[in-house]
N, CA and C atoms as a LAMMPS dump frame, in Angstrom:
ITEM: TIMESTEP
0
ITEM: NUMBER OF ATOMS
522
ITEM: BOX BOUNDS ff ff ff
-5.0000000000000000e+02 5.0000000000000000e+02
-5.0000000000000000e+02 5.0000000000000000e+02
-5.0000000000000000e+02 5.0000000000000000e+02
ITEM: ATOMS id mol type element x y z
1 1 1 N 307.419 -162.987 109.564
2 1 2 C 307.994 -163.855 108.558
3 1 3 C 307.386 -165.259 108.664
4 2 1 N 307.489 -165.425 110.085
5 2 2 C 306.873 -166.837 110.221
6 2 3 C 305.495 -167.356 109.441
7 3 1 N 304.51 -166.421 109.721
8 3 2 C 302.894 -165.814 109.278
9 3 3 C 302.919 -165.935 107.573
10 4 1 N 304.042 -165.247 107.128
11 4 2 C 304.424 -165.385 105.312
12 4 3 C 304.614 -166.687 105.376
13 5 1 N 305.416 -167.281 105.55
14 5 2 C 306.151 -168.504 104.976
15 5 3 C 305.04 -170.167 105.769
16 6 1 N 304.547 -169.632 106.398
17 6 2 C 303.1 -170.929 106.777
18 6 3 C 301.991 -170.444 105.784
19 7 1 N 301.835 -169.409 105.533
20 7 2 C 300.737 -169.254 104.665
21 7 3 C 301.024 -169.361 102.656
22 8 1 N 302.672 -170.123 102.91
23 8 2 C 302.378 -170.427 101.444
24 8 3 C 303.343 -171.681 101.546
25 9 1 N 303.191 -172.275 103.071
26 9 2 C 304.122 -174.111 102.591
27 9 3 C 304.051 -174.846 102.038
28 10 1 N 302.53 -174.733 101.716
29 10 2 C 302.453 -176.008 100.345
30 10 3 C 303.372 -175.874 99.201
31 11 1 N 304.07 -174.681 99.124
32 11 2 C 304.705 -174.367 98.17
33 11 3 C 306.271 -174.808 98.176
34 12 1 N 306.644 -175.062 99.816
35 12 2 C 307.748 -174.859 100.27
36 12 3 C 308.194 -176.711 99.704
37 13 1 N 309.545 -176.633 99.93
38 13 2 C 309.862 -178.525 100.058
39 13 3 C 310.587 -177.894 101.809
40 14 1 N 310.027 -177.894 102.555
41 14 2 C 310.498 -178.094 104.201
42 14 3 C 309.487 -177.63 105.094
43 15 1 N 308.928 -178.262 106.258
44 15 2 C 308.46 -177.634 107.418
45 15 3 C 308.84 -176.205 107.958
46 16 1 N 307.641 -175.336 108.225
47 16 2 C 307.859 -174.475 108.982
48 16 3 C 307.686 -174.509 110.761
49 17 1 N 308.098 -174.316 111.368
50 17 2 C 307.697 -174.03 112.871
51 17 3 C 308.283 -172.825 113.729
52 18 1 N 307.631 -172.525 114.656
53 18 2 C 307.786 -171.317 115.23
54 18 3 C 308.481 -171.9 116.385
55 19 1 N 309.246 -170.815 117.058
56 19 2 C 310.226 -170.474 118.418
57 19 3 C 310.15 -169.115 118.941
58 20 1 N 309.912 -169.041 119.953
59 20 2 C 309.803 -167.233 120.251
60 20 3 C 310.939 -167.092 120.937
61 21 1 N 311.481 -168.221 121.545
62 21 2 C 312.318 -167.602 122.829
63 21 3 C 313.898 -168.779 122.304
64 22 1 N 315.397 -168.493 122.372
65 22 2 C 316.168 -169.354 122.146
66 22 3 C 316.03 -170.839 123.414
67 23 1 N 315.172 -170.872 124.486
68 23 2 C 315.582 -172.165 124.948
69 23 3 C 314.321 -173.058 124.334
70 24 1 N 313.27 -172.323 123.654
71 24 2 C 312.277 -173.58 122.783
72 24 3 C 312.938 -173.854 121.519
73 25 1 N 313.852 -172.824 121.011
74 25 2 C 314.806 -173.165 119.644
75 25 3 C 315.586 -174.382 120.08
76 26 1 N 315.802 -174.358 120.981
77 26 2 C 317.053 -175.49 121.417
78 26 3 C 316.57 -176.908 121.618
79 27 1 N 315.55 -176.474 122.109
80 27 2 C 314.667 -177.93 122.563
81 27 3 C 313.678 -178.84 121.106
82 28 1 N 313.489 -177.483 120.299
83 28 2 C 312.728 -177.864 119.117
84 28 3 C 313.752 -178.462 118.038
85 29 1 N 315.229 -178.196 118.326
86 29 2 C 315.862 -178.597 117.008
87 29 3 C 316.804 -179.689 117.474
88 30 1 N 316.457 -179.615 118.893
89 30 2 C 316.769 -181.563 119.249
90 30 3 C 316.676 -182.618 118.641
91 31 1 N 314.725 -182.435 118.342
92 31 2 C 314.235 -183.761 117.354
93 31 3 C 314.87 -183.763 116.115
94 32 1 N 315.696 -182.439 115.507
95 32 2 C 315.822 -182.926 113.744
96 32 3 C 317.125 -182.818 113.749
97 33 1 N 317.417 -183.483 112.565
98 33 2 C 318.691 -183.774 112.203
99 33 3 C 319.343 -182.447 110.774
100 34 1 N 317.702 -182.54 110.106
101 34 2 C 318.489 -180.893 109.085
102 34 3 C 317.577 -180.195 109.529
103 35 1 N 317.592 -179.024 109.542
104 35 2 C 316.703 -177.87 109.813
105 35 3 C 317.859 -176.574 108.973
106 36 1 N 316.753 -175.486 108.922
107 36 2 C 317.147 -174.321 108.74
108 36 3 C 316.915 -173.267 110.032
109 37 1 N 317.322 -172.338 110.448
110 37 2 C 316.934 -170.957 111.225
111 37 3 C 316.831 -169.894 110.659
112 38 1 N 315.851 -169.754 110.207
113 38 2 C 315.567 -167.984 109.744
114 38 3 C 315.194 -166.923 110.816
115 39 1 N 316.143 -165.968 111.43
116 39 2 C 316.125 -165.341 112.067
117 39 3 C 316.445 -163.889 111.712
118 40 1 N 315.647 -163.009 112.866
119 40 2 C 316.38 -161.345 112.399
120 40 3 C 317.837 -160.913 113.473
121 41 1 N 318.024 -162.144 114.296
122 41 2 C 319.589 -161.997 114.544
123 41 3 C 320.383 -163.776 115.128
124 42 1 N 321.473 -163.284 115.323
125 42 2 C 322.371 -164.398 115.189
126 42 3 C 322.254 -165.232 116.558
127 43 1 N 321.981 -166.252 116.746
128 43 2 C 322.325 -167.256 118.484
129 43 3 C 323.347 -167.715 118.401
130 44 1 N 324.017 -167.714 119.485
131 44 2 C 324.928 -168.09 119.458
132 44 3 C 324.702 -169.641 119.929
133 45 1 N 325.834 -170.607 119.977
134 45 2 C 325.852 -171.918 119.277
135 45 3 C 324.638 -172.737 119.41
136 46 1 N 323.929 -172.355 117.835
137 46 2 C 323.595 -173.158 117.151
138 46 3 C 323.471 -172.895 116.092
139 47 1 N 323.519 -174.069 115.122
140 47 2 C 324.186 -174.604 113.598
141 47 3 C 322.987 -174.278 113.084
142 48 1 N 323.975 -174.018 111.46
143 48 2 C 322.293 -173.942 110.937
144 48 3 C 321.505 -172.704 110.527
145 49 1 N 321.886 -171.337 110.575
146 49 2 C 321.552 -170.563 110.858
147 49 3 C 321.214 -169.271 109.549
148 50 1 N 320.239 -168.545 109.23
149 50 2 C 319.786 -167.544 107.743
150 50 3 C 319.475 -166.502 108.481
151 51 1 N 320.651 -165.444 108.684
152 51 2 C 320.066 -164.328 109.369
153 51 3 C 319.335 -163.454 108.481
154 52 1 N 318.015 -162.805 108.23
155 52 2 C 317.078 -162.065 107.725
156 52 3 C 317.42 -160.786 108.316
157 53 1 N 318.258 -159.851 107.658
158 53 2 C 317.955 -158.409 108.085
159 53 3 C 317.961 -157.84 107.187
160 54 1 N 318.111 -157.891 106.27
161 54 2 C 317.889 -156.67 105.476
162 54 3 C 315.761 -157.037 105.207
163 55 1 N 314.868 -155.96 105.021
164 55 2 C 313.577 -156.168 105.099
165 55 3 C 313.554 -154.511 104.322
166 56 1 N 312.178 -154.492 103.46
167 56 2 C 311.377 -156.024 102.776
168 56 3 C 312.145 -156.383 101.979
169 57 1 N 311.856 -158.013 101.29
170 57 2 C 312.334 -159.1 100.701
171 57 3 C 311.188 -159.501 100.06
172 58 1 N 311.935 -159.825 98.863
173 58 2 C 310.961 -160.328 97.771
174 58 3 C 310.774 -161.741 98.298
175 59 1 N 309.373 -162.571 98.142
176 59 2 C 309.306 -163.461 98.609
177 59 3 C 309.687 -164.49 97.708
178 60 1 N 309.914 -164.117 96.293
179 60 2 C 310.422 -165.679 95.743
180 60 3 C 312.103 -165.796 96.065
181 61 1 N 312.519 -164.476 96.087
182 61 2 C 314.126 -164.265 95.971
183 61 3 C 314.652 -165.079 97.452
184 62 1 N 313.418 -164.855 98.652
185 62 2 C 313.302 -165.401 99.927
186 62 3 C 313.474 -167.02 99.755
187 63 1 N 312.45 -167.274 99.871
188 63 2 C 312.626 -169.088 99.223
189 63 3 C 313.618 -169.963 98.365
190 64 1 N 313.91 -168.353 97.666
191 64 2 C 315.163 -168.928 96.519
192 64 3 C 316.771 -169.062 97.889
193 65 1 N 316.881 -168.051 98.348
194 65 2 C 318.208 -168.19 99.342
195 65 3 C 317.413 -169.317 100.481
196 66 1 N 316.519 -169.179 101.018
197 66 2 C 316.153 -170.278 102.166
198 66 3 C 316.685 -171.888 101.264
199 67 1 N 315.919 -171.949 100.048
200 67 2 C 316.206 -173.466 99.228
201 67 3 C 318.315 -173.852 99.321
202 68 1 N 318.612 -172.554 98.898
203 68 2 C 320.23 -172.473 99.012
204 68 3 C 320.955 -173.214 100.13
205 69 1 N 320.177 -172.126 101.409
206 69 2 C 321.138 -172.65 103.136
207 69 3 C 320.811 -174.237 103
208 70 1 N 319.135 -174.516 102.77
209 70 2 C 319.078 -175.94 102.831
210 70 3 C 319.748 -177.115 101.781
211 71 1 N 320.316 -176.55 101.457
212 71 2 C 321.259 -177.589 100.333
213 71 3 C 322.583 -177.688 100.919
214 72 1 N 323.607 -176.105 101.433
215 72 2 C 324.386 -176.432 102.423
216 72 3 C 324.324 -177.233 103.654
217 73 1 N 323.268 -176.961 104.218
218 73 2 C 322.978 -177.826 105.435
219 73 3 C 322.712 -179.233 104.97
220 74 1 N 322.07 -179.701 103.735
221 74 2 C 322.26 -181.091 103.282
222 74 3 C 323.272 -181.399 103.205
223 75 1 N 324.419 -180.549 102.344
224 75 2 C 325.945 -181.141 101.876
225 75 3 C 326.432 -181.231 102.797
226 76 1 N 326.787 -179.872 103.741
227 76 2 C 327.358 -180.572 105.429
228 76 3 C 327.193 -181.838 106.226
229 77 1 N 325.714 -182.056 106.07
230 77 2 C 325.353 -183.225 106.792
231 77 3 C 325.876 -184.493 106.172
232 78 1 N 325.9 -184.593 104.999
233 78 2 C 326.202 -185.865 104.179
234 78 3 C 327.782 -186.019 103.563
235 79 1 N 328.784 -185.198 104.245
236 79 2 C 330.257 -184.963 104.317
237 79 3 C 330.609 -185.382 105.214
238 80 1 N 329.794 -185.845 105.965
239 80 2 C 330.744 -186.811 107.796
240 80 3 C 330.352 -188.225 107.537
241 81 1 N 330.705 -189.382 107.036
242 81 2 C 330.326 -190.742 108.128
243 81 3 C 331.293 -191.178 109.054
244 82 1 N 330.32 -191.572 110.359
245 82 2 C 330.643 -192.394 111.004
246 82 3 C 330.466 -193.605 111.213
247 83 1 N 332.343 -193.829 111.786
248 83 2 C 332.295 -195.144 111.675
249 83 3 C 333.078 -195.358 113.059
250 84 1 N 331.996 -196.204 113.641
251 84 2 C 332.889 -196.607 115.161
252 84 3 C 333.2 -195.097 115.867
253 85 1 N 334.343 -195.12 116.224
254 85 2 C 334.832 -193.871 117.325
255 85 3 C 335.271 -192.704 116.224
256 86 1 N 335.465 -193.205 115.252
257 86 2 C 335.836 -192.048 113.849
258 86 3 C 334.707 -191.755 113.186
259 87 1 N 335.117 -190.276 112.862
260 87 2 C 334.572 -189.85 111.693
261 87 3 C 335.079 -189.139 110.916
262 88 1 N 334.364 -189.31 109.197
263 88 2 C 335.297 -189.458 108.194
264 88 3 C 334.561 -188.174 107.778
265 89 1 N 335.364 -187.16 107.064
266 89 2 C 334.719 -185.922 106.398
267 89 3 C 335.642 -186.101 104.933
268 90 1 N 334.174 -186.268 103.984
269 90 2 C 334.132 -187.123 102.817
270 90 3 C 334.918 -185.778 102.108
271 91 1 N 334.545 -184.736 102.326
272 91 2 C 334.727 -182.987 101.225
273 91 3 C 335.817 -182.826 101.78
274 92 1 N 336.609 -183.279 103.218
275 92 2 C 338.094 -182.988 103.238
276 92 3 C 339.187 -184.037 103.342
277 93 1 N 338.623 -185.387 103.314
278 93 2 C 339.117 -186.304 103.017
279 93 3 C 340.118 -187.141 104.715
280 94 1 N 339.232 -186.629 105.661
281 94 2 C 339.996 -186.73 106.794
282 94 3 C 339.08 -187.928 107.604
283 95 1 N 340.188 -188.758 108.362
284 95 2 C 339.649 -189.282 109.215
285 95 3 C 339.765 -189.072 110.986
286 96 1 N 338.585 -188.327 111.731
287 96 2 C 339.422 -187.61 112.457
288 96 3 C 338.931 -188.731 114.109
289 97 1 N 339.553 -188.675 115.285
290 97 2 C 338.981 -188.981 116.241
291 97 3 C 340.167 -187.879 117.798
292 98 1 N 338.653 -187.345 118.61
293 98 2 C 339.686 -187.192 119.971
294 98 3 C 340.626 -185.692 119.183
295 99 1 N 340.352 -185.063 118.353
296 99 2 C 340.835 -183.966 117.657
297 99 3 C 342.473 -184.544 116.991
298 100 1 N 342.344 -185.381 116.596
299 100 2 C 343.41 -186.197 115.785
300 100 3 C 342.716 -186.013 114.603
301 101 1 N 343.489 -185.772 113.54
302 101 2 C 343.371 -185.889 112.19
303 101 3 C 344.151 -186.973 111.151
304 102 1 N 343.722 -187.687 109.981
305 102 2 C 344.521 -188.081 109.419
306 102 3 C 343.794 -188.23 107.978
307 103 1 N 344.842 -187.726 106.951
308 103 2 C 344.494 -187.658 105.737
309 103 3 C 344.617 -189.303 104.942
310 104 1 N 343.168 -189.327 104.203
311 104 2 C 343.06 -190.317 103.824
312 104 3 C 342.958 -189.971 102.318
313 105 1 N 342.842 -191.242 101.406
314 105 2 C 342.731 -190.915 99.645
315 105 3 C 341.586 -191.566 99.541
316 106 1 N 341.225 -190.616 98.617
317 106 2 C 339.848 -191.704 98.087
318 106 3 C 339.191 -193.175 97.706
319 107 1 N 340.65 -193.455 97.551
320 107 2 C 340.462 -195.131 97.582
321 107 3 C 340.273 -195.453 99.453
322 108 1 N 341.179 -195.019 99.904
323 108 2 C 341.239 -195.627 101.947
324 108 3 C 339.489 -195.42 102.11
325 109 1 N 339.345 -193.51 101.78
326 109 2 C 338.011 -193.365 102.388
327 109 3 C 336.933 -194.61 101.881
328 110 1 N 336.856 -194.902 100.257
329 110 2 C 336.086 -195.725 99.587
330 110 3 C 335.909 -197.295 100.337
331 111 1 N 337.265 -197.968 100.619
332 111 2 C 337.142 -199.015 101.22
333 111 3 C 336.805 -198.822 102.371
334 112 1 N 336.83 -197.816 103.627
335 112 2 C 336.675 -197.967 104.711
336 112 3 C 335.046 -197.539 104.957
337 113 1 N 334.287 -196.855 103.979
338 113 2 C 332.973 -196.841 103.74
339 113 3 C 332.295 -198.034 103.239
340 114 1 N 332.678 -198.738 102.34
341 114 2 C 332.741 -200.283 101.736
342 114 3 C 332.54 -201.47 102.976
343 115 1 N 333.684 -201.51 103.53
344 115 2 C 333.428 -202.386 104.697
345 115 3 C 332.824 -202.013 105.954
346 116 1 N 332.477 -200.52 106.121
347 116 2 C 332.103 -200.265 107.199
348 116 3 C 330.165 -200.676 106.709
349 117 1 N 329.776 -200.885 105.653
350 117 2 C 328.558 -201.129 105.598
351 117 3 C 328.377 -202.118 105.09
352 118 1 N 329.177 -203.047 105.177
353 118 2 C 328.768 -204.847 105.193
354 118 3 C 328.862 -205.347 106.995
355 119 1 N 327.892 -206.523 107.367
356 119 2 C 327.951 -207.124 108.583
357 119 3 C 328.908 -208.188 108.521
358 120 1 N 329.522 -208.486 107.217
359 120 2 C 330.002 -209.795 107.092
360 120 3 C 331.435 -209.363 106.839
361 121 1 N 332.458 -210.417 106.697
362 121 2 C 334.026 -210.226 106.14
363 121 3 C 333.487 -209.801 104.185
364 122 1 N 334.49 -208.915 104.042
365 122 2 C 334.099 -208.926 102.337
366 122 3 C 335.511 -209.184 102.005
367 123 1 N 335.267 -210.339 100.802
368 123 2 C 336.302 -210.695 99.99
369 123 3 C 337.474 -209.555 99.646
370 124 1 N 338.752 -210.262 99.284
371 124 2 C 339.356 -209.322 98.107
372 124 3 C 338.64 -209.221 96.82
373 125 1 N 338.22 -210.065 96.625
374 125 2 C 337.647 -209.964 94.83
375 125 3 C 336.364 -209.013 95.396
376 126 1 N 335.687 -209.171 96.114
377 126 2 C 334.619 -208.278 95.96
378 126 3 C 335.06 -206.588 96.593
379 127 1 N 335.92 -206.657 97.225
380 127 2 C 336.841 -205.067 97.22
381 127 3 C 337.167 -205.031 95.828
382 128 1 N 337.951 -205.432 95.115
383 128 2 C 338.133 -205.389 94.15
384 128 3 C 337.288 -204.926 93.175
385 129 1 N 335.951 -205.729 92.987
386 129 2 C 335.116 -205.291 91.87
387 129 3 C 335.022 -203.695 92.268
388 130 1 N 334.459 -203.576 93.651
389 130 2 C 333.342 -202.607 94.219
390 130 3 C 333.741 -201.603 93.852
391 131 1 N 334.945 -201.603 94.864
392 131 2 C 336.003 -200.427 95.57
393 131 3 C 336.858 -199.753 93.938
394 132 1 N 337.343 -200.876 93.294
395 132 2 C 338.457 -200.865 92.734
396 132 3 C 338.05 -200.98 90.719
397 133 1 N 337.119 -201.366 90.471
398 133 2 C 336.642 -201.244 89.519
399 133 3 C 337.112 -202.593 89.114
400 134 1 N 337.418 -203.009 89.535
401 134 2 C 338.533 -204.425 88.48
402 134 3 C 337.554 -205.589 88.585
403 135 1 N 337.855 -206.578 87.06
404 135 2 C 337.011 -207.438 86.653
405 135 3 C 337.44 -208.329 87.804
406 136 1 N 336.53 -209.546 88.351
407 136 2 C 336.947 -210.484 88.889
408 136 3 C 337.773 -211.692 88.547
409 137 1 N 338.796 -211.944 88.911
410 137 2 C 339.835 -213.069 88.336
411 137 3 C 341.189 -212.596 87.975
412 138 1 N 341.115 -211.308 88.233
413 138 2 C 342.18 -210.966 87.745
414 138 3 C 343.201 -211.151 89.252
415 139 1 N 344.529 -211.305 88.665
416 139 2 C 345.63 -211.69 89.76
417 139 3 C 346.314 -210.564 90.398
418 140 1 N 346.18 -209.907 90.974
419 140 2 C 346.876 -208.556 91.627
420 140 3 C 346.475 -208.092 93.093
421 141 1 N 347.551 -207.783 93.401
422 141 2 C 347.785 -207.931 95.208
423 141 3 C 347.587 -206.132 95.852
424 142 1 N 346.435 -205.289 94.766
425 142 2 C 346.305 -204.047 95.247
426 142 3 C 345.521 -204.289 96.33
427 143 1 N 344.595 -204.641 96.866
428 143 2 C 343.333 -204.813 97.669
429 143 3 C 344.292 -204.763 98.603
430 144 1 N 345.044 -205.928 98.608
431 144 2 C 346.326 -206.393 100.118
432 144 3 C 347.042 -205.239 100.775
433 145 1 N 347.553 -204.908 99.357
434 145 2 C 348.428 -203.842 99.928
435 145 3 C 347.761 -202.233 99.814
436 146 1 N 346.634 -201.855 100.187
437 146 2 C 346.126 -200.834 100.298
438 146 3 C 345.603 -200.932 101.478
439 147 1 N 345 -202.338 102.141
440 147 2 C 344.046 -202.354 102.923
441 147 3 C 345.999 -202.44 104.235
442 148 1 N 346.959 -203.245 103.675
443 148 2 C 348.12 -202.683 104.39
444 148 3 C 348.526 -201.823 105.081
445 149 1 N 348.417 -201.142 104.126
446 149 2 C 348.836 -199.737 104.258
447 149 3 C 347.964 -198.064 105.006
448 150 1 N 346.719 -198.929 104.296
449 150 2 C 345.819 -198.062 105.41
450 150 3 C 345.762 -198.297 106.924
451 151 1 N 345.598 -199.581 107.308
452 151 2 C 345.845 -200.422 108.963
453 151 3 C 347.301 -199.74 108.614
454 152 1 N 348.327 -199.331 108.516
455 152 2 C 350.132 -198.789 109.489
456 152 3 C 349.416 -197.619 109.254
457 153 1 N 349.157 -196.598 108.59
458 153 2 C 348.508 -195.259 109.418
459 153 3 C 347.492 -194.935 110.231
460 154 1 N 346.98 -196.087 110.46
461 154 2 C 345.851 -195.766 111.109
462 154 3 C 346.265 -196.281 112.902
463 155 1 N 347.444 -197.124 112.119
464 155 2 C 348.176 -197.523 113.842
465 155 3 C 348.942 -196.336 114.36
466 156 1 N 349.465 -196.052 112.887
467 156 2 C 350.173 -194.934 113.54
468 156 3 C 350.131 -193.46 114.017
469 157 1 N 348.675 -192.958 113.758
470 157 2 C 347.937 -192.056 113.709
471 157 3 C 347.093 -192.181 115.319
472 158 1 N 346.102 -193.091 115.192
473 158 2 C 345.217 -193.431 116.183
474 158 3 C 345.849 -194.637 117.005
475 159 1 N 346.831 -195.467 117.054
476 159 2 C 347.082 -195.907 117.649
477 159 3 C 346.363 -197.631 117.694
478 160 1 N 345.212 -197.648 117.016
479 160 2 C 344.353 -198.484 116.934
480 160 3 C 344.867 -199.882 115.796
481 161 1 N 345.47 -200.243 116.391
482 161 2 C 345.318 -201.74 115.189
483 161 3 C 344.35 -202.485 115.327
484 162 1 N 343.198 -202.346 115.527
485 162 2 C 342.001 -203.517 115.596
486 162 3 C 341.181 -202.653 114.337
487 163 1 N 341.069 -202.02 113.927
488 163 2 C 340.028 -200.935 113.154
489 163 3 C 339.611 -201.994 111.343
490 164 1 N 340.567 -202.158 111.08
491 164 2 C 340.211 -203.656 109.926
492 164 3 C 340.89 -204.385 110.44
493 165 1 N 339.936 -205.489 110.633
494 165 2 C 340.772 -206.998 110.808
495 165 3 C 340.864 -208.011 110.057
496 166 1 N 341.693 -208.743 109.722
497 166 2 C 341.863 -209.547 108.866
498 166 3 C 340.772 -210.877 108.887
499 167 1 N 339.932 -211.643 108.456
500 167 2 C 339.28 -212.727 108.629
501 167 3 C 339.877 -213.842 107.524
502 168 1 N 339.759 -215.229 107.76
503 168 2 C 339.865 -216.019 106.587
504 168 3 C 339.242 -215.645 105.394
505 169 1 N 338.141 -215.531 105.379
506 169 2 C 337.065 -215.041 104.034
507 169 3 C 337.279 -213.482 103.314
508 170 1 N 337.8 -212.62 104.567
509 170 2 C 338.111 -210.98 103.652
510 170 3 C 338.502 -210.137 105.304
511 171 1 N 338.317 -208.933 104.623
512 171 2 C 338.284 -207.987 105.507
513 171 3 C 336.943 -207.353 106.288
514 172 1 N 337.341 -206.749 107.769
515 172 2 C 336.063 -206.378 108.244
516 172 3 C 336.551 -205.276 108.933
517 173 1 N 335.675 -203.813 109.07
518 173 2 C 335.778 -203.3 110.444
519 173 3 C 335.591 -203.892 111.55
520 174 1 N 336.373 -203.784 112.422
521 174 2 C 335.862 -204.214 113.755
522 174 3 C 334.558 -203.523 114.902
């Protein structure tokens, strides 16, 4: 399979490379962050994985399911950020740490992605625009009381009251 699929990569959108034995699999999929495994049986733990048994296989129908796993393995990968000692899984809406879970809404997740990728305090008005869609100038105390309310579950969940802190100028992760 290996021999098929190098002799038509120009065709491919991903690198091919070979493994004969599972401890060069292990060592080779150190360096990457997405990969696929096309194999004719299953290893046990590691992620990632296209078991090939049924043979022969049409080779476009091949590429067509290989293109597939690699789109799961994209969406998986891009369903977690981390932030600090947490991480947030965007497709289940959780913020988890230490096998603690806590359900967040799309607005909590939105702001806590929001401030987790500024270096600086960010305004209410600029939560506001970003996060919240709302024109600037307008008078309303949602920003306050969301960013409230997210810090008491998150105390009360994780225990952590430092996780947004309040600054003169806005809010920040810590």
């Amino acid at each position: 399979m290996y021999h098929i699929l190098e002799e038509i990569k120009l065709d491919l959108n991903f690198n091919i490379l070979f493994a004969d034995n599972e401890n060069i699999l292990n060592d080779t999929i150190k360096n990457f962050n997405n990969y696929l495994i096309i194999t004719d049986r299953e290893y046990l733990n590691i992620n990632h994985q296209f078991v090939l048994n049924e043979t022969p296989v049409n080779i476009s129908k091949l590429v067509e399911k290989i293109n597939i796993e690699f789109l799961k393995v994209q969406f998986n990968n891009q369903s977690e950020f981390k932030v600090n000692n947490y991480i947030i899984d965007l497709n289940s809406r959780e913020m988890s740490a230490k096998n603690i879970k806590l359900k967040l809404t799309e607005k909590e997740i939105n702001t806590i992605i929001f401030l987790s990728k500024s270096n600086k305090p960010v305004s209410v008005d600029e939560l506001q625009e970003k996060v919240w869609s709302y024109q600037s100038g307008i008078e309303t105390h949602t920003v306050e009381t969301h960013v409230y309310r997210l810090r008491k579950k998150i105390l009360k969940t994780f225990d952590d009251n430092k996780f947004i802190i309040s600054k003169k100028n806005g809010y920040q992760i810590n």
